[in-house]
PASEBA-1860 file (N, C-alpha, C; in nm, 3 decimals):
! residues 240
1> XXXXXXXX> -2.674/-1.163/1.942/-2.626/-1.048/2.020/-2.746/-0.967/2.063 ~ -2.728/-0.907/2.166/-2.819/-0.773/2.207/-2.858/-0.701/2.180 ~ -2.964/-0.666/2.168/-3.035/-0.592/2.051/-3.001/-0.415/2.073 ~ -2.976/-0.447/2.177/-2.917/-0.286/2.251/-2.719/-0.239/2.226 ~ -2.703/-0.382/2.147/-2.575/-0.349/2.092/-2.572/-0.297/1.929 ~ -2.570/-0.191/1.903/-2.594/-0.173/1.736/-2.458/-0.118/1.689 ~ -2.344/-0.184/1.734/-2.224/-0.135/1.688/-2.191/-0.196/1.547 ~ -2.150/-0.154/1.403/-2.188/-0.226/1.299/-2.025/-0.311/1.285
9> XXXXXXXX> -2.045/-0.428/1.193/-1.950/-0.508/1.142/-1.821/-0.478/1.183 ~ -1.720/-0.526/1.205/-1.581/-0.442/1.171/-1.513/-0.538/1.035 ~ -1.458/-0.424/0.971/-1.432/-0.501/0.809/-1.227/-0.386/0.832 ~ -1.226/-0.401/0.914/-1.094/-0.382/0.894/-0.922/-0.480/0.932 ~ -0.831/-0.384/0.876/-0.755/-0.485/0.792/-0.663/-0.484/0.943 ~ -0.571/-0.577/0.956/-0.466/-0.663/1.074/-0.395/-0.553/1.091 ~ -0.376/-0.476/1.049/-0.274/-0.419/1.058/-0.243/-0.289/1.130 ~ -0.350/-0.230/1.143/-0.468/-0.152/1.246/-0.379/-0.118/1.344
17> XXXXXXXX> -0.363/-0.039/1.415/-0.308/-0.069/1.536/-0.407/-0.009/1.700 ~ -0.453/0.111/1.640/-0.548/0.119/1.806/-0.660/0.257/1.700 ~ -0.779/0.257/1.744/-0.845/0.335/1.701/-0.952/0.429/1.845 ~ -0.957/0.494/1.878/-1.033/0.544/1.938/-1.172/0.655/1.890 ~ -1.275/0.609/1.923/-1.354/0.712/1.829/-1.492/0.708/1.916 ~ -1.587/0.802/1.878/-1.687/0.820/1.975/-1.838/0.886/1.905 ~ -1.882/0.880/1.905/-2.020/0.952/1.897/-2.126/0.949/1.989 ~ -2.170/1.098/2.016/-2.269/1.116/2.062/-2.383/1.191/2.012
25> XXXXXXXX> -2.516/1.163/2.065/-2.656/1.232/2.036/-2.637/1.346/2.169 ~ -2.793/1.423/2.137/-2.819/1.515/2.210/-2.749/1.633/2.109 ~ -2.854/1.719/2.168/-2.809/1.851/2.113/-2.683/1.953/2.095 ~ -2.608/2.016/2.008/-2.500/2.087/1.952/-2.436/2.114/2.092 ~ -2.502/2.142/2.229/-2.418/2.211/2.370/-2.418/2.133/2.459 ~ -2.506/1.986/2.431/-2.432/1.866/2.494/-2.348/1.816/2.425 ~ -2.316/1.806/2.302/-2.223/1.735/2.253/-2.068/1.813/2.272 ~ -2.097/1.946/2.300/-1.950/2.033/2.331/-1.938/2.039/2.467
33> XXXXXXXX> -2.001/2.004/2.554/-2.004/1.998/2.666/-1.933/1.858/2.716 ~ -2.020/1.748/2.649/-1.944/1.578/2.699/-1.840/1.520/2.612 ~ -1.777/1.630/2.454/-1.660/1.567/2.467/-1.582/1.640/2.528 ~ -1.564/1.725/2.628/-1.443/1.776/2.723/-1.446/1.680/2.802 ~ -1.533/1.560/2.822/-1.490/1.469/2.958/-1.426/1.338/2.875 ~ -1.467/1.331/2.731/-1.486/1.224/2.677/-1.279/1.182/2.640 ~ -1.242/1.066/2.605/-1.084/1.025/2.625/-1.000/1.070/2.506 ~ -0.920/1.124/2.482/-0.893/1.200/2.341/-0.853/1.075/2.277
41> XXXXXXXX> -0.843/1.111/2.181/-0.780/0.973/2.035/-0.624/0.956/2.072 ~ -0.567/0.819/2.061/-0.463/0.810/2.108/-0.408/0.701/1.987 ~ -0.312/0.653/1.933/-0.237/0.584/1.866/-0.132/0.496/1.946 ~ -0.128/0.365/1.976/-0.041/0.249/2.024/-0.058/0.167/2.003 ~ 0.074/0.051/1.997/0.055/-0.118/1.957/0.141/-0.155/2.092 ~ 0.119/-0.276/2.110/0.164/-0.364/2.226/0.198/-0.468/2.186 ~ 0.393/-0.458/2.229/0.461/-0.589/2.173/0.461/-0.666/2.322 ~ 0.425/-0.814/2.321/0.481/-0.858/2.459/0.563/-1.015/2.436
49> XXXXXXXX> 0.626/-1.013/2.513/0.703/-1.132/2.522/0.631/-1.250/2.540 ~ 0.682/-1.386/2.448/0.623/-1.534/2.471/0.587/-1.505/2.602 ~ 0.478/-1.611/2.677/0.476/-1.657/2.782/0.461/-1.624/2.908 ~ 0.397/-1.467/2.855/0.427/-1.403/2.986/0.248/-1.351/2.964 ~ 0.140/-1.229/3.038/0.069/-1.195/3.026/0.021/-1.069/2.980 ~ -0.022/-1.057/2.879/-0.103/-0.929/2.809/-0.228/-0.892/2.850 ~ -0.266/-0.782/2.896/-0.399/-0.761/2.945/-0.446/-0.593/2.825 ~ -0.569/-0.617/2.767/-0.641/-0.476/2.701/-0.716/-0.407/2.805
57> XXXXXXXX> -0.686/-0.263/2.774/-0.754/-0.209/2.851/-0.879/-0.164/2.785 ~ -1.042/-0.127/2.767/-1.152/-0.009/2.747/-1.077/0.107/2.758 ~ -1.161/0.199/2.653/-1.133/0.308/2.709/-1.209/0.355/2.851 ~ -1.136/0.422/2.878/-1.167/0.537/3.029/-1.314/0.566/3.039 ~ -1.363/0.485/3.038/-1.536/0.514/3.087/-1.595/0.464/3.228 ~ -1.681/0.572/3.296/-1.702/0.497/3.429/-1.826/0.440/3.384 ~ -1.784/0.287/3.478/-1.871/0.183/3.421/-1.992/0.189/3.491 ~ -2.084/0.277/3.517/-2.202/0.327/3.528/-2.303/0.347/3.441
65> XXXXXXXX> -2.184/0.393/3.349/-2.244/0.483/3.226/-2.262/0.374/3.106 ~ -2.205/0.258/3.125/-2.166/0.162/2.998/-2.295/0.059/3.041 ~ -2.351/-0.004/2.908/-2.491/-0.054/2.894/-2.377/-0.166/2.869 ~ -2.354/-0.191/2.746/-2.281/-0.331/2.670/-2.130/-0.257/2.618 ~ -2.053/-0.377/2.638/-1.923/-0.451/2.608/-1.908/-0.532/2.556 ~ -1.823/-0.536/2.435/-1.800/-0.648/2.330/-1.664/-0.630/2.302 ~ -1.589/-0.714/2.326/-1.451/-0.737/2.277/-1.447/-0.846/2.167 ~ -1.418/-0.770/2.021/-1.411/-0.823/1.929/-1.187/-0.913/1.884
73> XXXXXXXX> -1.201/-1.012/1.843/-1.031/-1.099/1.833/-1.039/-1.172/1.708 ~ -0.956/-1.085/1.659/-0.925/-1.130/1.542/-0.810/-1.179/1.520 ~ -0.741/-1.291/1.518/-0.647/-1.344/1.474/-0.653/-1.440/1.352 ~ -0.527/-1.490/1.313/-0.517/-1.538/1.176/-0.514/-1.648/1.132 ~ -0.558/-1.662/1.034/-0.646/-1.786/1.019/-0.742/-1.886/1.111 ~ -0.788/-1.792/1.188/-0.933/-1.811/1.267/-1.034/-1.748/1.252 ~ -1.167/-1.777/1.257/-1.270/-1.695/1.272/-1.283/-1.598/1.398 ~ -1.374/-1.508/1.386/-1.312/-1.384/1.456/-1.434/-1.376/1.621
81> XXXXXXXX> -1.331/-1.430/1.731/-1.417/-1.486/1.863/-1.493/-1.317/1.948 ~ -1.583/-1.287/1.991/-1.657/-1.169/2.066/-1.680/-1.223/2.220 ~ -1.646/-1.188/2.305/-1.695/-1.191/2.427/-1.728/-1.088/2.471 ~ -1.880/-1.090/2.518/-1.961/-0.992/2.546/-2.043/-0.980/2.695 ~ -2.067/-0.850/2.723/-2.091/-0.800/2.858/-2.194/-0.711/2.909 ~ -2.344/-0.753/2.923/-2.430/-0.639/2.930/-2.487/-0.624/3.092 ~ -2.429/-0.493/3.134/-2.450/-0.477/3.245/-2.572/-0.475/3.300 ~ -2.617/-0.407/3.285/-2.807/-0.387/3.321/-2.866/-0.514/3.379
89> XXXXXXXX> -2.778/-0.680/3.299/-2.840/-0.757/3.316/-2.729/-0.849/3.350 ~ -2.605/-0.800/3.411/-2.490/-0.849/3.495/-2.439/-1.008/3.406 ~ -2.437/-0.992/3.268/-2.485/-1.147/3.177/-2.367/-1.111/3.078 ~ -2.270/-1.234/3.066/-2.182/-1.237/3.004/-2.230/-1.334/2.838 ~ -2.161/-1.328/2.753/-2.178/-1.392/2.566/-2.066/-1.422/2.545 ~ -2.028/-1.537/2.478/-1.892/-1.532/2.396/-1.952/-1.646/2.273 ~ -1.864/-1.600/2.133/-1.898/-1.687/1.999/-1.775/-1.681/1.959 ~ -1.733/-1.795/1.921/-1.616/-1.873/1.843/-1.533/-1.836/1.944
97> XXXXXXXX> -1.529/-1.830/2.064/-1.441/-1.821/2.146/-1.379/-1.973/2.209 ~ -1.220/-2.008/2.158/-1.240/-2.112/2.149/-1.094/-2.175/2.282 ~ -1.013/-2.077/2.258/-0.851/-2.014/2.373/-0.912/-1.982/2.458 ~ -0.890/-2.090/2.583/-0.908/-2.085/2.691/-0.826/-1.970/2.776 ~ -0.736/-1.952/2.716/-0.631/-1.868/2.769/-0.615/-1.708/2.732 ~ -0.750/-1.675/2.663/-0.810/-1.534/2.636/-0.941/-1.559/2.713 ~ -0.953/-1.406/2.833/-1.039/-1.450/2.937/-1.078/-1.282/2.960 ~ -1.151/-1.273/3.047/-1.168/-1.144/3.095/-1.042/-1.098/3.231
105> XXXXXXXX> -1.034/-0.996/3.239/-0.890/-1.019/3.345/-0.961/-1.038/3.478 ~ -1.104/-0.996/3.523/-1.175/-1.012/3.616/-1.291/-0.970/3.601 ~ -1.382/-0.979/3.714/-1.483/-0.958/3.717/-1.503/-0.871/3.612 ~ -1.629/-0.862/3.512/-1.668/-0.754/3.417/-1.744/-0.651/3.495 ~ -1.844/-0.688/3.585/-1.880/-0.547/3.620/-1.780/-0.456/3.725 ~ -1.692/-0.523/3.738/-1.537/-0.439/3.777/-1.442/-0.408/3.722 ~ -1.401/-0.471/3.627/-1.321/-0.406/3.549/-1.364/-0.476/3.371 ~ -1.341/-0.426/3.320/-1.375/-0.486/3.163/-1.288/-0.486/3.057
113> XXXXXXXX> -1.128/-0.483/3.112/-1.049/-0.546/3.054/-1.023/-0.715/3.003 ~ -0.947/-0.713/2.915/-0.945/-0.812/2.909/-0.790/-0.878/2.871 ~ -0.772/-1.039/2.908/-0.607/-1.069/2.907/-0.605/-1.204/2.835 ~ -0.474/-1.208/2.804/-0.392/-1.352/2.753/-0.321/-1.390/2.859 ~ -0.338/-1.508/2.898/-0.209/-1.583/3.025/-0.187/-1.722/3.020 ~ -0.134/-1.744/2.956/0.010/-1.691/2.880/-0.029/-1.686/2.755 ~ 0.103/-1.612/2.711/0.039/-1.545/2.569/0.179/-1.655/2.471 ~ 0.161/-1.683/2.387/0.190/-1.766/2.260/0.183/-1.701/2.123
121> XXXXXXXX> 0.228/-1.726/2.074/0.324/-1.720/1.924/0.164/-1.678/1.784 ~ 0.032/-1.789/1.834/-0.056/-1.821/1.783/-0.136/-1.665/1.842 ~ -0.151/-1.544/1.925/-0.188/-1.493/1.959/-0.149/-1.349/1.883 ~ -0.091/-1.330/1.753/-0.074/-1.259/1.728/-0.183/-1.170/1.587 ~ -0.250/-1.046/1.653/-0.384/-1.027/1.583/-0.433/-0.880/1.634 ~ -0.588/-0.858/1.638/-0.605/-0.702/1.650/-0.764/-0.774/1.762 ~ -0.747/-0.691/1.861/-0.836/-0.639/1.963/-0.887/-0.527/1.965 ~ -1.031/-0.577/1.982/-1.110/-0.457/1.962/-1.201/-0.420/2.063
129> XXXXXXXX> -1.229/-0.351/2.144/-1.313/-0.320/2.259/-1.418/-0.240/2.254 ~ -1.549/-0.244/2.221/-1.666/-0.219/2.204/-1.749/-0.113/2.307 ~ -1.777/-0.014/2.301/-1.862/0.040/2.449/-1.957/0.090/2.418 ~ -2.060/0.055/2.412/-2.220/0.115/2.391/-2.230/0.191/2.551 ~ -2.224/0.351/2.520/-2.324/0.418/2.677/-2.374/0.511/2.679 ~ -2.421/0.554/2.754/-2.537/0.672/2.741/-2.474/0.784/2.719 ~ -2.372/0.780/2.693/-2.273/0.874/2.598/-2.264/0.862/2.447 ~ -2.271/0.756/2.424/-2.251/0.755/2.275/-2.160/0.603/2.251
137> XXXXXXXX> -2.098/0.555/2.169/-2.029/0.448/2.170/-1.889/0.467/2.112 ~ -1.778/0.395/2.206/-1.629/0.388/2.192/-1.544/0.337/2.126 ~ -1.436/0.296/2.111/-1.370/0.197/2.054/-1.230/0.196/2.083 ~ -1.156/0.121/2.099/-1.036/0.087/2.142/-0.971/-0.069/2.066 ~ -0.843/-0.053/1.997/-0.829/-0.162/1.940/-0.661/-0.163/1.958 ~ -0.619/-0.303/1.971/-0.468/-0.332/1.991/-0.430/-0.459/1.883 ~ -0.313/-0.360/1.834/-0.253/-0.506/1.724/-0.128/-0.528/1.825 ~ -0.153/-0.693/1.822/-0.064/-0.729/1.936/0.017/-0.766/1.865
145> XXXXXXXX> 0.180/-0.801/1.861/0.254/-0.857/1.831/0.388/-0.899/1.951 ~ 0.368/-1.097/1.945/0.416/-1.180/2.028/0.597/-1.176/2.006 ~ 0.619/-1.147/2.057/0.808/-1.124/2.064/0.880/-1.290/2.111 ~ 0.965/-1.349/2.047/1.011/-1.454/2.096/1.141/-1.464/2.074 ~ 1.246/-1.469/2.193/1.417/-1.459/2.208/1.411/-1.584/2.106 ~ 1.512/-1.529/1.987/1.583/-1.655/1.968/1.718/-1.719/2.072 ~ 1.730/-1.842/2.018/1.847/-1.937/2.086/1.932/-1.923/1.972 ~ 2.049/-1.839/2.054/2.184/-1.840/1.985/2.303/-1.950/1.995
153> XXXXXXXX> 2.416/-2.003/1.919/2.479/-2.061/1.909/2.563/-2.002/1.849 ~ 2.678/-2.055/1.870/2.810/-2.028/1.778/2.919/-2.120/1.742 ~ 2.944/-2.196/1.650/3.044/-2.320/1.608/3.158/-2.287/1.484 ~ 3.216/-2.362/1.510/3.377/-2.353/1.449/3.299/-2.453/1.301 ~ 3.290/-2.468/1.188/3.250/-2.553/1.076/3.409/-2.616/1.016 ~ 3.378/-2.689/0.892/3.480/-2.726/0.825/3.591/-2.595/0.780 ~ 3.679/-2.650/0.752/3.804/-2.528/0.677/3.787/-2.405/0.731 ~ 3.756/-2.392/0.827/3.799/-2.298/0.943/3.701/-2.198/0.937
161> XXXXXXXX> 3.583/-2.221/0.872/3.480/-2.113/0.874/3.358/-2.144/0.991 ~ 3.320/-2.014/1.073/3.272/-2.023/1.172/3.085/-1.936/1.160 ~ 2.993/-2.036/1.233/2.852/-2.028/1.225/2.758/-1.983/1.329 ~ 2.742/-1.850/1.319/2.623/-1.761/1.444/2.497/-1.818/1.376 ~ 2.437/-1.889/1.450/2.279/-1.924/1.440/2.162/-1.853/1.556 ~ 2.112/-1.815/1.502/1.994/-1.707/1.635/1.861/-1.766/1.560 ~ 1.828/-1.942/1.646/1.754/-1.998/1.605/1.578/-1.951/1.660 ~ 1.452/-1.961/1.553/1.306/-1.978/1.580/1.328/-1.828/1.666
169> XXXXXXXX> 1.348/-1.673/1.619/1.286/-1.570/1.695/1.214/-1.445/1.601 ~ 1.144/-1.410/1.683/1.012/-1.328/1.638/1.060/-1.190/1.709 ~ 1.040/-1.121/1.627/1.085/-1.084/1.478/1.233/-1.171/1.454 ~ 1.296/-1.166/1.332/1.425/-1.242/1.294/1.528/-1.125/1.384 ~ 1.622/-1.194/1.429/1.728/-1.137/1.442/1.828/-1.110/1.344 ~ 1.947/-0.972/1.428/2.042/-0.965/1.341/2.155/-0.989/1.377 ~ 2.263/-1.057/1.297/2.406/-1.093/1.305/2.488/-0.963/1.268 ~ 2.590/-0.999/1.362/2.694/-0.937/1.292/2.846/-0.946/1.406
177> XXXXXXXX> 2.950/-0.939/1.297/3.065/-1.062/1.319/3.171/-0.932/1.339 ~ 3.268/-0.961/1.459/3.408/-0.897/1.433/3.529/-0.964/1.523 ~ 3.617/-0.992/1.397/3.622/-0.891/1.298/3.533/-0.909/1.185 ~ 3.492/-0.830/1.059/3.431/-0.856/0.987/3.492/-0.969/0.860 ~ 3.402/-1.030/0.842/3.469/-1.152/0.712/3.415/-1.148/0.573 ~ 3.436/-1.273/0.541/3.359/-1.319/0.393/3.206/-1.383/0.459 ~ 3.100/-1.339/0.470/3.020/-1.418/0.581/2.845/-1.389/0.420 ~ 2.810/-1.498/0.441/2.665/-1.525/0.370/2.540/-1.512/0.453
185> XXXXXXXX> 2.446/-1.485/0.447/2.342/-1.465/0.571/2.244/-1.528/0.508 ~ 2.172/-1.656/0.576/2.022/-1.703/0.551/1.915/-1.678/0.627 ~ 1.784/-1.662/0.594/1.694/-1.684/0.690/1.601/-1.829/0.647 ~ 1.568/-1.874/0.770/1.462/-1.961/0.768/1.327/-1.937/0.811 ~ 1.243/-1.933/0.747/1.024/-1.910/0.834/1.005/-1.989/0.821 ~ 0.949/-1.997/0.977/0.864/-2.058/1.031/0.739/-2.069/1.075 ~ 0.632/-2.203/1.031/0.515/-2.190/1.021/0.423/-2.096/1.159 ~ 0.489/-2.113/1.247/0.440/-1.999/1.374/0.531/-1.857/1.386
193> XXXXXXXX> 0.559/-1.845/1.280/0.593/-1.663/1.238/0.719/-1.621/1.268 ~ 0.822/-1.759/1.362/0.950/-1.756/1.386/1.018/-1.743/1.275 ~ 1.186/-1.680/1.302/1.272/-1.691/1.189/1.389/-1.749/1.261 ~ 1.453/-1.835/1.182/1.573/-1.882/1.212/1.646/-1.789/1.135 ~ 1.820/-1.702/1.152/1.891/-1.646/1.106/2.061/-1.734/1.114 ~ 2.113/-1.709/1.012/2.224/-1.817/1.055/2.313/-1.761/0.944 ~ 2.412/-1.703/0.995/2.545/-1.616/0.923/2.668/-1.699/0.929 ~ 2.749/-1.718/0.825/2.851/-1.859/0.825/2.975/-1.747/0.738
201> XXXXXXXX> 3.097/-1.779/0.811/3.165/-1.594/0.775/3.332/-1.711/0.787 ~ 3.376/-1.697/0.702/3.553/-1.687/0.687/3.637/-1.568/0.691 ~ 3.747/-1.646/0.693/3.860/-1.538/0.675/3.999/-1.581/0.630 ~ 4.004/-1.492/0.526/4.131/-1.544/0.450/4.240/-1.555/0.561 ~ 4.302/-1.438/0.629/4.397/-1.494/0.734/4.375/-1.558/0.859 ~ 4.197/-1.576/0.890/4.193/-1.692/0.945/4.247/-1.622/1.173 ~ 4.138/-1.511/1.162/4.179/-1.477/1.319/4.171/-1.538/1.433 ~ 4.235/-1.574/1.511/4.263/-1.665/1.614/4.132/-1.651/1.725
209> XXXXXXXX> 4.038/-1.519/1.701/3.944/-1.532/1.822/3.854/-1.445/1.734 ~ 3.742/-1.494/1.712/3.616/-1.394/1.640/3.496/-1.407/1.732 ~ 3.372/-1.294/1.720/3.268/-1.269/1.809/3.153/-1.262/1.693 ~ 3.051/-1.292/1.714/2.934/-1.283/1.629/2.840/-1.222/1.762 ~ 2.741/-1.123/1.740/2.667/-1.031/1.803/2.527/-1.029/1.765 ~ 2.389/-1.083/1.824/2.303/-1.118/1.802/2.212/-1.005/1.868 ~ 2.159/-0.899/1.754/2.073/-0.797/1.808/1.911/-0.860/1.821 ~ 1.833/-0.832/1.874/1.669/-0.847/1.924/1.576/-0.763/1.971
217> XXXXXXXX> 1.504/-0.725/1.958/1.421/-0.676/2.025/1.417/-0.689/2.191 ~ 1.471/-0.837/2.190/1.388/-0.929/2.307/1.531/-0.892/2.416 ~ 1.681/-0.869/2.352/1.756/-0.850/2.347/1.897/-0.915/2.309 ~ 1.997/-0.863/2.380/2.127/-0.872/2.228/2.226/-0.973/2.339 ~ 2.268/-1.051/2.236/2.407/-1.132/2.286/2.505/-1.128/2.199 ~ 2.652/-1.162/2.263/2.763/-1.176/2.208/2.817/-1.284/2.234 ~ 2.857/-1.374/2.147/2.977/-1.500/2.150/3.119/-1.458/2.107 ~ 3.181/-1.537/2.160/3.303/-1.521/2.100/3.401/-1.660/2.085
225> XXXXXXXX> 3.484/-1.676/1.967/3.486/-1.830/1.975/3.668/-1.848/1.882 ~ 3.707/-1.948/2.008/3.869/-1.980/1.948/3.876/-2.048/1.827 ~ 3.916/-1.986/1.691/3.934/-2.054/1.567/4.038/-2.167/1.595 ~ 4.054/-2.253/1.583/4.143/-2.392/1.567/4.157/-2.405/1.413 ~ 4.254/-2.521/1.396/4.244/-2.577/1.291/4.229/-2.694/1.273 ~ 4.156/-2.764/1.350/4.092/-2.893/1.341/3.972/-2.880/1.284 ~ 3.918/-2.947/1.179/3.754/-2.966/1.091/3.621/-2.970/1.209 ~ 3.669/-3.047/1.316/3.543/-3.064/1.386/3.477/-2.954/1.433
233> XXXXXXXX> 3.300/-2.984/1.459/3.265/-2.864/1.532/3.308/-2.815/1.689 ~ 3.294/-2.712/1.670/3.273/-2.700/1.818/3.213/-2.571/1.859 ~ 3.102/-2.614/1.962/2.979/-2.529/1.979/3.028/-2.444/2.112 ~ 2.932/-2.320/2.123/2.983/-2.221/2.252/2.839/-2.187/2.273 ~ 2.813/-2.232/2.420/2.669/-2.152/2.426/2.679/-2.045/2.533 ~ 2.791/-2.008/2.590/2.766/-1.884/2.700/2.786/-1.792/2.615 ~ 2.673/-1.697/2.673/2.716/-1.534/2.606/2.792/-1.465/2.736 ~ 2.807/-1.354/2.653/2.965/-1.286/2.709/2.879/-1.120/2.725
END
């Protein structure tokens, strides 16, 4: 790295969500003077949907003023990739950068954000944005977390008991049945951070039309499904 980058280690934990912080030199009436321009401390996380694109922003610095840029990515169970940006000498760095699909969003000496396109399941972690400038040095960090719709179903089972499945979604979804029954709730994890949820619900008198209701983040569906009394399954995939 650049010897003109002396931003130290980062030893902090995933869970982080955005940090903003600053220091500057110069004397007691420059320093009360340039933080009135400088970006106040702010607190946010950014959930985004599978498959779609996430872009980080720097903080609010005009890029005049900024020497080096380092966007530090930490995700899990990887080593932790830096892509780096020193203007003076218009010269881009990257180490263990290995996701093709984490990039700069454009030009760096135009903008010095940076994006996922498309973003995946495996992308879930803490961004960190680096600013060495003749102000002092910045920081900006995002714990991302990847949102993924589960696939709902709804089937008639043996002896007349009926099965809402809200399969592989991030975060797990929640069930819930009416009328209300005798109903058991499992979850399943999954090695890419999905949960399968799957609620299996009777009824002693056995109602001729029941609905199971699948809340999300990502958002909510409703089935609704004709009890029979035949053993076989039978599946419903339109929501209502």
């Amino acid at each position: 790295m650049w010897t003109l980058l002396r931003t130290s280690t980062l030893r902090l934990p995933i869970s982080v969500i955005i940090m903003v912080s600053a220091s500057v030199n110069g004397s007691s009436t420059d320093k009360r003077q340039r933080k009135l321009e400088l970006p106040a401390e702010a607190n946010a996380s950014l959930s985004v949907p599978v498959d779609t694109k996430a872009v980080f922003d720097c903080p609010s610095i005009l890029l005049t003023s900024v020497v080096v840029t380092t966007w530090q990515i930490i995700l899990r169970d990887k080593l932790s990739c830096t892509r780096a940006y020193r203007r003076d000498r218009n010269e881009t760095k990257e180490g263990n950068c290995t996701d093709e699909r984490i990039t700069w969003a454009s030009r760096p000496d135009e903008n010095l954000a940076l994006q996922i396109d498309p973003v995946a399941t495996t992308h879930d972690g803490f961004y960190m944005c680096q600013m060495v400038t003749h102000f002092g040095n910045f920081h900006r960090g995002y714990h991302l977390q990847v949102l993924v719709p589960p696939e709902v179903t709804l089937f008639q089972g043996k002896n007349g008991i009926a099965v809402c499945r809200a399969a592989a979604g991030k975060p797990a979804a929640q069930i819930s049945w009416n009328p209300e029954g005798d109903c058991v709730t499992e979850q399943e994890h999954w090695a890419n951070g999905t949960v399968t949820v799957q609620s299996t619900c009777r009824w002693e008198d056995r109602p001729v039309s029941v609905s199971c209701s699948v809340s999300h983040v990502t958002g909510n569906k409703s089935l609704s499904l004709e009890l029979s009394l035949e053993h076989e399954n039978k599946k419903i995939w339109k929501s209502i």
